[in-house]
C-alpha positions as CSV (number, residue, x, y, z in Angstrom):
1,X,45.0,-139.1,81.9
2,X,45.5,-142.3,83.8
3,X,43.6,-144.3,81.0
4,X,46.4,-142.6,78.2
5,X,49.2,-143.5,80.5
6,X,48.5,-147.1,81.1
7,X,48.0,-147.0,77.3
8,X,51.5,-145.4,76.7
9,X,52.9,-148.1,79.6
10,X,51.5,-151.0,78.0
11,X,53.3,-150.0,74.8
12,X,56.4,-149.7,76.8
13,X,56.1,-153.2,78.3
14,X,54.9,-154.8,75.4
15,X,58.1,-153.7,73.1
16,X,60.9,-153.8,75.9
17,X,59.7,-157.2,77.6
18,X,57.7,-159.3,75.0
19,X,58.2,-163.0,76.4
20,X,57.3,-161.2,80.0
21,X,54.2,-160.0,79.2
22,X,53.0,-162.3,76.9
23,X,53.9,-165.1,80.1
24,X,51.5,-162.4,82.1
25,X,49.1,-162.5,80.2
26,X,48.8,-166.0,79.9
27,X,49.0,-166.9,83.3
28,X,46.3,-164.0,84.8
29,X,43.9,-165.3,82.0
30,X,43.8,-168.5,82.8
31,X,43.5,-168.3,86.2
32,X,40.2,-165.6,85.5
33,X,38.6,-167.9,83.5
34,X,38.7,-170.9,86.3
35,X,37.3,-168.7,89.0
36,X,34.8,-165.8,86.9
37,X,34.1,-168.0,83.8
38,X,30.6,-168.8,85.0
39,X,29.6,-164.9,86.3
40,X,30.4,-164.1,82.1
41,X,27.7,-166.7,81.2
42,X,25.1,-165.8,84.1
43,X,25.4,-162.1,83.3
44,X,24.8,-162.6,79.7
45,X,21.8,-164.7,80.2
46,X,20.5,-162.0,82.4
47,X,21.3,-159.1,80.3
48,X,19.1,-160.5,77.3
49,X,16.2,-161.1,79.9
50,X,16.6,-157.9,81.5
51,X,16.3,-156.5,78.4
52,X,13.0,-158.1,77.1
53,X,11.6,-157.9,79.8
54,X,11.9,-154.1,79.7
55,X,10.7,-154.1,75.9
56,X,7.6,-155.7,76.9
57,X,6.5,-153.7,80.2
58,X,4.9,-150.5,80.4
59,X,8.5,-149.2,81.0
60,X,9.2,-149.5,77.0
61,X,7.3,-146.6,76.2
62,X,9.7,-144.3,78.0
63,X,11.9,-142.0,75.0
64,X,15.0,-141.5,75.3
65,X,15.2,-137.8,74.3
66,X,13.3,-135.2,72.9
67,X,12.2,-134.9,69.4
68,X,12.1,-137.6,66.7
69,X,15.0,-140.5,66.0
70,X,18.1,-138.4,64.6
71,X,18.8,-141.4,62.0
72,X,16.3,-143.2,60.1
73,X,16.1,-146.7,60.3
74,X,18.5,-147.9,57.0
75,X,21.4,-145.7,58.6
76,X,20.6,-147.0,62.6
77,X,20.9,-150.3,61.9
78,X,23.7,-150.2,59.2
79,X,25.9,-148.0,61.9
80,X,24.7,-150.7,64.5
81,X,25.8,-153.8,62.2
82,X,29.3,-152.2,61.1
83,X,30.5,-151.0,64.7
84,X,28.7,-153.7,66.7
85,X,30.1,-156.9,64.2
86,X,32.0,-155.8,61.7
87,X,34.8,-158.1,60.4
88,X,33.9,-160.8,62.4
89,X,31.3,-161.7,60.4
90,X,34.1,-162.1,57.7
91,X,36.3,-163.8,59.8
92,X,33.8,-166.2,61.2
93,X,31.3,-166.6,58.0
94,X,32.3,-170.4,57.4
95,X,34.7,-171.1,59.6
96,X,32.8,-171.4,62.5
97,X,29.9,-173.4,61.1
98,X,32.0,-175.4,59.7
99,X,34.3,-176.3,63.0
100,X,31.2,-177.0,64.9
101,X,29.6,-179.1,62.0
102,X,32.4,-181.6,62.1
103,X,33.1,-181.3,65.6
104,X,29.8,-180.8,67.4
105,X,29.9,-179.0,70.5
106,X,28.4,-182.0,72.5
107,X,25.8,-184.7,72.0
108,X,22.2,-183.9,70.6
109,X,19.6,-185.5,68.9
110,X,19.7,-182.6,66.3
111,X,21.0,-182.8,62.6
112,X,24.9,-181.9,62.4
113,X,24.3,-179.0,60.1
114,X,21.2,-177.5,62.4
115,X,23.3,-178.0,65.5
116,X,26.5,-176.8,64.0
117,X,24.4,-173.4,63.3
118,X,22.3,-173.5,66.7
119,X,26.0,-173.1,68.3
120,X,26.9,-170.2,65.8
121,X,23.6,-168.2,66.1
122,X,24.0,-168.5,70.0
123,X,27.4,-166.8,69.9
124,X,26.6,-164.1,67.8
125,X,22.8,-163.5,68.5
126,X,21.0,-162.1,71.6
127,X,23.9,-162.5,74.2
128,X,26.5,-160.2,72.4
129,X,23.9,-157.5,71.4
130,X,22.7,-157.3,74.9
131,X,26.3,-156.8,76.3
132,X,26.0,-154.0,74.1
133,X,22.7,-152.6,74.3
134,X,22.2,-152.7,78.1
135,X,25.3,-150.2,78.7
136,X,24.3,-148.2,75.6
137,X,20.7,-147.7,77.2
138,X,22.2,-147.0,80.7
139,X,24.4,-144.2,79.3
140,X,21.5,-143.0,76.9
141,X,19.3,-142.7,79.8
142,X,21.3,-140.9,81.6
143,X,22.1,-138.7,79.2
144,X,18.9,-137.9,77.6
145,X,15.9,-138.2,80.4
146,X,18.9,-136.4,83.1
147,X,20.9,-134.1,81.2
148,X,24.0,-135.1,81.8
149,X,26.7,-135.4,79.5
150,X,27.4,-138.0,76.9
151,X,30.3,-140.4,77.1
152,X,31.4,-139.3,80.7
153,X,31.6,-140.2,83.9
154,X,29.0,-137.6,85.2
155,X,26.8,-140.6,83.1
156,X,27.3,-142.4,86.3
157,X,24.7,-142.3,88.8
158,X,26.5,-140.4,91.2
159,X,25.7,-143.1,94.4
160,X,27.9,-145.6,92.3
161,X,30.7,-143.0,91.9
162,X,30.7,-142.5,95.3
163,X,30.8,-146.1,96.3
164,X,33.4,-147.5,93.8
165,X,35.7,-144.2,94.4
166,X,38.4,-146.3,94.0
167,X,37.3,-147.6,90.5
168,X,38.3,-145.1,88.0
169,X,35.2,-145.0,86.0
170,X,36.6,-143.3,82.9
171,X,39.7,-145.2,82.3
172,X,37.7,-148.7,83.2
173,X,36.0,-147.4,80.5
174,X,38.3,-146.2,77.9
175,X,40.6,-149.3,78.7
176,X,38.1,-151.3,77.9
177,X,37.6,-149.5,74.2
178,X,41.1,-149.7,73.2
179,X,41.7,-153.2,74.0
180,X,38.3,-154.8,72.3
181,X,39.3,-152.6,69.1
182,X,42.4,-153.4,69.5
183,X,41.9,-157.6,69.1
184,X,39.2,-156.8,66.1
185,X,41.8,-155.1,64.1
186,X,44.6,-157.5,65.2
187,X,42.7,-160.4,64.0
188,X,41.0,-158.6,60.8
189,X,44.3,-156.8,59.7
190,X,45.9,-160.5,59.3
191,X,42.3,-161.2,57.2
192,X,43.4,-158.1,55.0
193,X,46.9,-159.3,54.7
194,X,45.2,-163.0,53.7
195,X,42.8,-161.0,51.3
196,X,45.7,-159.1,49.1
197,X,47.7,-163.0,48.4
198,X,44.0,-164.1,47.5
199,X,43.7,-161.8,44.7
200,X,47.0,-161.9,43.4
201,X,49.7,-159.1,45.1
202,X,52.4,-160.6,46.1
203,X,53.2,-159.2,49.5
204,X,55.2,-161.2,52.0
205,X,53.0,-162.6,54.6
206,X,55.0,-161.5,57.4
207,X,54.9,-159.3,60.7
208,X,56.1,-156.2,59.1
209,X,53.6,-157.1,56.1
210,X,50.9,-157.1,59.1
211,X,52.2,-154.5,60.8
212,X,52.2,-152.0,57.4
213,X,48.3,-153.1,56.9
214,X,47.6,-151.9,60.2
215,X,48.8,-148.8,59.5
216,X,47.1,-147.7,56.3
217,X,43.9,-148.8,58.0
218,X,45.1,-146.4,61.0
219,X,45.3,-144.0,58.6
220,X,42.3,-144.3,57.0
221,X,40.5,-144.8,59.9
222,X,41.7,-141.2,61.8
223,X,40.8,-139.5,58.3
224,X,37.3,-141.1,58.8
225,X,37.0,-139.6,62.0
226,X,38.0,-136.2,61.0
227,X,34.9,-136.2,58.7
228,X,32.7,-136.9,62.0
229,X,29.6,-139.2,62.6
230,X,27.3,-137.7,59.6
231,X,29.9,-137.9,57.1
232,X,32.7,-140.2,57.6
233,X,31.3,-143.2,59.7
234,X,28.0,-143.0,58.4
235,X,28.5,-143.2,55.0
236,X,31.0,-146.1,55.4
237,X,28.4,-147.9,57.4
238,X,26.3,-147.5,54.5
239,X,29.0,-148.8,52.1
240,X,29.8,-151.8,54.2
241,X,26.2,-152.9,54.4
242,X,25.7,-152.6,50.7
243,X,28.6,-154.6,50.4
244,X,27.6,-157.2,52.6
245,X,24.4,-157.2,51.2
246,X,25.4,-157.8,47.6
247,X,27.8,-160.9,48.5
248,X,24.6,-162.4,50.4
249,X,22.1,-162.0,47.7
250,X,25.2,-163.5,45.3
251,X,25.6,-166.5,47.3
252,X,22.1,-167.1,47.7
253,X,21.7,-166.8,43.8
254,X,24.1,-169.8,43.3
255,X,23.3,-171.7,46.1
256,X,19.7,-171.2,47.4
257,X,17.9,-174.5,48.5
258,X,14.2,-175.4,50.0
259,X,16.2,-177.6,52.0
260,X,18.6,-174.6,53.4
261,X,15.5,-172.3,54.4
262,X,14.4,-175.4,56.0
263,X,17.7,-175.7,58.3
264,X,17.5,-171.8,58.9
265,X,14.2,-171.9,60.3
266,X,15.1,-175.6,62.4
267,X,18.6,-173.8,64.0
268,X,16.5,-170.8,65.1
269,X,13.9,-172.8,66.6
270,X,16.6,-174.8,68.1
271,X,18.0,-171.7,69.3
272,X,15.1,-170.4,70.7
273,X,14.3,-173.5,72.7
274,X,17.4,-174.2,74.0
275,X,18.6,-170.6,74.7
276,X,18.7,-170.8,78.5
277,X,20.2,-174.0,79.5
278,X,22.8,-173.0,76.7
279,X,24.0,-169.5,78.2
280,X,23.6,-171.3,81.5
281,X,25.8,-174.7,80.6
282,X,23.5,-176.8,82.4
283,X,22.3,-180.9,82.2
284,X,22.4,-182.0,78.7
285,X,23.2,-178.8,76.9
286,X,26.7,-178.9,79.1
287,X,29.9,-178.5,76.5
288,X,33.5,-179.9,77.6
289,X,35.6,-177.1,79.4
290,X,38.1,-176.8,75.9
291,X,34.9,-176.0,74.1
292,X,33.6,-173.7,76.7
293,X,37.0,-171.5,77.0
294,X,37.8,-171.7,72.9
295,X,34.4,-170.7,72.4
296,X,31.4,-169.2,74.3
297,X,34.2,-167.5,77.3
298,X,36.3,-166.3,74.8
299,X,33.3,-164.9,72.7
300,X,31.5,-163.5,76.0
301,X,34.8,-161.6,77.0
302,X,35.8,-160.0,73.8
303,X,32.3,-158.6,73.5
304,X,32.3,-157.6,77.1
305,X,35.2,-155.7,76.0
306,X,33.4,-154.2,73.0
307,X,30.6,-153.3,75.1
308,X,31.7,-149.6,76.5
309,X,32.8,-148.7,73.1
310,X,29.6,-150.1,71.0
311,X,27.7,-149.3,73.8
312,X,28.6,-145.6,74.1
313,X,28.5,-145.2,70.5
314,X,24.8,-146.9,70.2
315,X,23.5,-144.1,72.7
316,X,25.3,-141.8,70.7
317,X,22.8,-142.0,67.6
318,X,20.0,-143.3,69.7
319,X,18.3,-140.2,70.8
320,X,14.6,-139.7,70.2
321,X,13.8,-143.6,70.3
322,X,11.7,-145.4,72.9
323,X,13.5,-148.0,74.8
324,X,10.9,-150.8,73.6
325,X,12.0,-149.5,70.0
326,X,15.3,-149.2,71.1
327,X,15.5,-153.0,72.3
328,X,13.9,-154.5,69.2
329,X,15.8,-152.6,67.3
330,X,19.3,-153.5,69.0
331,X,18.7,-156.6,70.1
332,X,16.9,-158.4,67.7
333,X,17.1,-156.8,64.2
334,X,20.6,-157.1,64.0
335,X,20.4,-160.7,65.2
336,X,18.6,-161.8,63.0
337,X,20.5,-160.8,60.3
338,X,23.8,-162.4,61.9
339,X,21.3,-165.3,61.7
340,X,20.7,-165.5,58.1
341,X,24.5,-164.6,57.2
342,X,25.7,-167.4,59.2
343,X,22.5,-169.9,58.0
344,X,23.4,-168.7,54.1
345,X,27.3,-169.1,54.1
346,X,27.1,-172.3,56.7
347,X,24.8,-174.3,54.4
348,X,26.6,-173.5,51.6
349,X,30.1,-174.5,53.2
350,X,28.5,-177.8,54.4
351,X,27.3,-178.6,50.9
352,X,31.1,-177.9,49.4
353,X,32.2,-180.8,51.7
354,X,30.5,-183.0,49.3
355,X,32.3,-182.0,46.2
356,X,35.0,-183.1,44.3
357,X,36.5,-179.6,44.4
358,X,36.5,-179.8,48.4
359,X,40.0,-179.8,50.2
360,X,39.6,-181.2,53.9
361,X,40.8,-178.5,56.0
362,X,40.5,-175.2,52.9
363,X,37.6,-173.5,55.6
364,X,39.2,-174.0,58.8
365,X,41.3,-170.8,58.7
366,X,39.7,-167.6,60.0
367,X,41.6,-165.9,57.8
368,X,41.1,-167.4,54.7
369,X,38.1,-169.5,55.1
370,X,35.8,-166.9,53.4
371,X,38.2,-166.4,50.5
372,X,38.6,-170.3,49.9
373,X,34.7,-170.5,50.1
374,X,34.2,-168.1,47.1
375,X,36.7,-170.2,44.8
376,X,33.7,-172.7,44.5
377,X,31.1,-169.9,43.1
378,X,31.4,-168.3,39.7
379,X,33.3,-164.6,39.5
380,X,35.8,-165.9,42.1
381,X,38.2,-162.7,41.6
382,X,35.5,-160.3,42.1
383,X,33.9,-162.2,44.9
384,X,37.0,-162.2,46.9
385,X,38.4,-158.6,45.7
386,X,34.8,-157.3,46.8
387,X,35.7,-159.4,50.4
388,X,38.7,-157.6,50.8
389,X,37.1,-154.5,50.0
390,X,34.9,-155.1,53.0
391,X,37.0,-156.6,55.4
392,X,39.1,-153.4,55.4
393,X,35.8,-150.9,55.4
394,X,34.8,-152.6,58.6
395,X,37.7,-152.4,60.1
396,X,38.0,-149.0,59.3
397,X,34.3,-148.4,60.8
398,X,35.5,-149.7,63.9
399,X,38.3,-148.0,64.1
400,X,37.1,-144.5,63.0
401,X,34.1,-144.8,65.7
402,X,36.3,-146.1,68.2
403,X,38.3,-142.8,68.0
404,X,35.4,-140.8,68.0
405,X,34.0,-142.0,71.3
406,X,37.4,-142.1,72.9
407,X,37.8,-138.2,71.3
408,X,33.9,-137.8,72.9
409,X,35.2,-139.4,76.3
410,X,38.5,-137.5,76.7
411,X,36.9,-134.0,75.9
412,X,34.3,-134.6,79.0
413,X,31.3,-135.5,76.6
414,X,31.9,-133.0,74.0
415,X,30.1,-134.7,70.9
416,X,32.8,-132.5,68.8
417,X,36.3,-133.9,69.8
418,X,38.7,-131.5,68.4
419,X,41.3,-133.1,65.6
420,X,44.4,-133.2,68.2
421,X,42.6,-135.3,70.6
422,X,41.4,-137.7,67.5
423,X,44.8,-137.7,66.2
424,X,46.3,-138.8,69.5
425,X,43.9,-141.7,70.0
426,X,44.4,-142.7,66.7
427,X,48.2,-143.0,66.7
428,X,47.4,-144.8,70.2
429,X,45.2,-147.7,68.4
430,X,47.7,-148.4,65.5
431,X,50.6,-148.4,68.3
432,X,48.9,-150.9,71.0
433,X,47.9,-153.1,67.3
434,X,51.2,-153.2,66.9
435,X,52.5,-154.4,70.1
436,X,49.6,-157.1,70.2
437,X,50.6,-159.0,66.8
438,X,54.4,-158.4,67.9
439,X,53.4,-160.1,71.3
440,X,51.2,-162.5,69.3
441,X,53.2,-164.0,66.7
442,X,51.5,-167.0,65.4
443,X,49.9,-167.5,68.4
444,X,47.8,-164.2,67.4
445,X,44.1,-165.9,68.5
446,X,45.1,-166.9,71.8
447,X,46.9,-164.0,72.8
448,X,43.9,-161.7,71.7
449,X,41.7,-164.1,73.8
450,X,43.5,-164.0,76.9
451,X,43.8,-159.8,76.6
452,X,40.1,-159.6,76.3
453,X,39.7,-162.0,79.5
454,X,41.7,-160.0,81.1
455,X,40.0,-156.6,80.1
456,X,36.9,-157.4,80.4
457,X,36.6,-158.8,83.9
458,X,36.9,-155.6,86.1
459,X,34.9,-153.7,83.6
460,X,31.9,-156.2,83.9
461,X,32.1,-156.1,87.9
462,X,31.2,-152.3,87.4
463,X,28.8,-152.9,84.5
464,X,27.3,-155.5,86.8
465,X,26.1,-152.9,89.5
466,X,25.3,-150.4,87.0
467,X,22.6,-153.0,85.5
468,X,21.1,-153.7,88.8
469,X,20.8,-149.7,89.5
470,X,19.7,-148.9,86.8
471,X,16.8,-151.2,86.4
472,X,16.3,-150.5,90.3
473,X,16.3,-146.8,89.8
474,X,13.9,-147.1,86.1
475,X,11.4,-149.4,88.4
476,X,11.0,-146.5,90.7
């Protein structure tokens, strides 16, 4: 209740006092990055080798569960992908390679193109996934080896609940859910909106354009979660990867070059080598502070955010699994294929610079880069209409899961949240949307990066202790 009625006050503030709150925001954002920026980046770092770590000791045989895994692999990993990434891989596909190939995050000795990527691969890689999988393994374990409850608080070890009485668990939680959907769809609905000028409708793009796309996604979305996870999400899971699948075998087609499997394997070695003193910001791997915030902080926050959520939700379809098949599997399968989706569109978009068909500036948009991308490749209309297509299924996968697991957390762990309770939390998404692009305005990015900030710091204080129990308590 307390989580729903900060939810319903939020709205209230957000509508009534818009110049207020957007000031707020602003202002308690900034001043959490100067003093918490670095625990983000050390808690990251040690989340990925926490993780490993586990993977490789004797601990990693230890199931989660009883039985055998209740997906196969195909469907675990395409859920993972869709709810864990999603849209952002849209969003992002060329524009950020292409930001960090002409303006390199600091000095190296390493190609421009192979740096440019080393940069991209380390924001969407290990750290990200193991924000995710260390709270999804925490709540799996606790659910599945001690019988209690999925998606509630009773999935905190009761010493913590006791210590942090003051904290409350569940809406920390839930809070944390609503706001990192909340800046996905935000950011992706103005994608969608992009999308539908691309291929020829001629709707206005304005705030009420926005705000009406975010509402048949809503929509959608709550329909999708009606279904349940076997029918609704799964099977758009499925659809998204096939989707993303074809338009990376596509561009491959038309683009493949020795010479680009040669700068994929270079930026992962890269990546690989210089993966500590990266996450750390140390000597000569140290980025400027603009670069730092813009970037890595902002990325580390907004999937902080999305940890509770994907987390949850990973757990969810995770039962029967060991936790050293549960690590490769979340950590580094879908890695690696953020890897080769970034390393396929990035090269391309590098070699379009060289072209007389190249506009400075047509792949620095978020928004539209990926559309402007496909105008250089054959079947440009399809390309982009098939884009669109996927743009708004991930959304909707977010969205649809995100209402399950809030459905799941309201109802005490029931894994069958009845249709009022998914109704409400779906109305409750597409409303706070909607008060985030009206606070947002063209300054959309930046307020969605100071929300997350915001959001995520008191959750990753709890998550912080949870990590240490729990690898305390798994030791013994």
């Amino acid at each position: 209740m307390i989580s729903l009625g900060c939810c319903l006050l939020f709205l209230i503030a957000a509508f009534s006092y818009t110049d207020q709150v957007d000031r707020a925001i602003n202002l308690s954002a900034s001043y959490t990055l100067s003093y918490f920026g670095g625990f983000y980046l050390y808690f990251g770092c040690f989340l990925v080798l926490g993780l490993l770590g586990l993977a490789i000791s004797p601990l990693g045989s230890v199931k989660l569960g009883k039985g055998k895994p209740q997906h196969g692999n195909f469907s675990w990993v395409a859920m993972l992908f869709s709810t864990g990434m999603g849209a952002g891989l849209l969003l992002r596909a060329v524009q950020e390679p292409m930001h960090h190939f002409q303006h390199a995050p600091r000095e190296s000795p390493l190609a421009a193109d192979v740096l440019a990527l080393e940069y991209t691969f380390f924001h969407w890689g290990f750290t990200p996934w193991a924000f995710y999988g260390m709270f999804g393994l925490i709540m799996a374990f606790m659910s599945y080896t001690h019988n209690r409850p999925m998606l509630s608080s009773s999935s905190i070890p009761q010493i913590l609940r006791k210590r942090f009485l003051i904290v409350p668990v569940d809406s920390l939680t839930v809070l944390c859910t609503v706001f990192g959907v909340v800046g996905a769809v935000g950011l992706g609905s103005k994608q969608v909106l992009t999308g539908i000028r691309e291929v020829g409708v001629d709707l206005p793009q304005s705030l009420s354009s926005n705000l009406l796309v975010v509402w048949v996604l809503g929509g959608m979305a709550t329909y999708s979660a009606f279904s349940g996870l076997k029918k609704g999400i799964r099977n758009l899971s499925r659809l998204n990867i096939g989707l993303a699948l074809f338009l990376l075998t596509f561009t491959l087609v038309f683009t493949l070059d020795l010479e680009n499997l040669e700068v994929l394997g270079l930026s992962i070695g890269a990546y690989l080598m210089d993966f500590l003193p990266m996450s750390l910001n140390l000597g000569n791997y140290r980025v400027n502070q603009l670069f730092l915030t813009d970037w890595t902080l902002f990325y580390w926050a907004f999937w902080m955010a999305w940890a509770p959520f994907t987390g949850l939700f990973i757990a969810r379809i995770s039962s029967g699994r060991s936790i050293r098949s549960y690590v490769l599997g979340v950590l580094l399968v879908p890695s690696l294929g953020s890897f080769i989706w970034f390393a396929v569109f990035g090269t391309a978009a590098f070699h379009f610079t060289s072209t007389e068909e190249f506009v400075v500036g047509q792949f620095d948009s978020i928004y539209s880069g990926i559309f402007s991308f496909f105008s250089h490749l054959p079947f440009a209309f399809i390309t982009r209409l098939i884009v669109l297509l996927l743009v708004a299924t991930f959304l909707i996968t977010s969205m649809d899961s995100a209402i399950y697991v809030l459905g799941v957390f309201s109802k005490a762990g029931s894994l069958n949240p009845g249709k009022t309770s998914t109704l409400v939390w779906g109305i409750l998404l597409v409303g706070i949307t909607s008060s985030v692009l009206l606070l947002g305005k063209e300054g959309l990015l930046e307020t969605i990066t100071y929300l997350m900030v915001l959001v995520a710091l008191p959750f990753s204080i709890l998550y912080a202790v949870m990590t240490v129990y729990f690898l305390t308590m798994l030791n013994r």
